[in-house]
C-alpha positions in Angstrom: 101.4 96.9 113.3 98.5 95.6 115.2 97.0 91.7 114.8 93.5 94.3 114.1 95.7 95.4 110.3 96.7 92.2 109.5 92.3 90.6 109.8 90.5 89.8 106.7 86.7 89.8 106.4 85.3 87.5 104.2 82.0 87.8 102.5 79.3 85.8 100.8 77.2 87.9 98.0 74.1 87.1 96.8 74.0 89.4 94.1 74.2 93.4 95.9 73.4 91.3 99.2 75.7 89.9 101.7 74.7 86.6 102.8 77.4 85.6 105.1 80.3 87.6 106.9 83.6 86.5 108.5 86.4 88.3 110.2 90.0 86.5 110.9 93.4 86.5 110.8 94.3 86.1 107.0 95.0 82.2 107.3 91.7 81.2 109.0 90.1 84.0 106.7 91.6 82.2 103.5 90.1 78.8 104.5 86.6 80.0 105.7 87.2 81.5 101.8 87.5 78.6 100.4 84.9 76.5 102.4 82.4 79.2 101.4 83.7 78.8 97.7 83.2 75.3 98.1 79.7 75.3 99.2 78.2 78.5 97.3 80.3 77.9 93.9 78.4 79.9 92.0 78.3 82.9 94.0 80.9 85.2 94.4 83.2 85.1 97.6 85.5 88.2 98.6 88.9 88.0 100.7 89.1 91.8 101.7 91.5 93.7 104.0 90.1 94.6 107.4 91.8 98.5 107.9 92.7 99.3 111.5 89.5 102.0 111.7 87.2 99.1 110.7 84.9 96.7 112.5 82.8 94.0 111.9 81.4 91.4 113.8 81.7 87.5 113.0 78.6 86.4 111.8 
């Protein structure tokens, strides 16, 4: 396996609209999760697998 299969990407929704976007190995992607849970706690945060065909830019 390649470090690519084992990234996460992290989002921030505002409703149907992604406000925020992360991409990491799944240890910095769990805490940016959990920042961002922190500090938008009433919108919902996902913790998704990156697949290997994927690609996404840290923004």
């Amino acid at each position: 396996m390649t470090s690519r299969q084992h990234r996460r990407r992290v989002r921030v929704w505002f409703g149907e609209h992604v406000i925020a976007q992360y991409v990491a190995e799944a240890p910095l992607a769990a805490r940016y999760e959990q920042a961002m849970r922190r500090r938008f706690a009433g919108l919902r945060v996902t913790n998704d697998i990156l697949g290997p065909q994927e690609h996404a830019d840290n923004n």
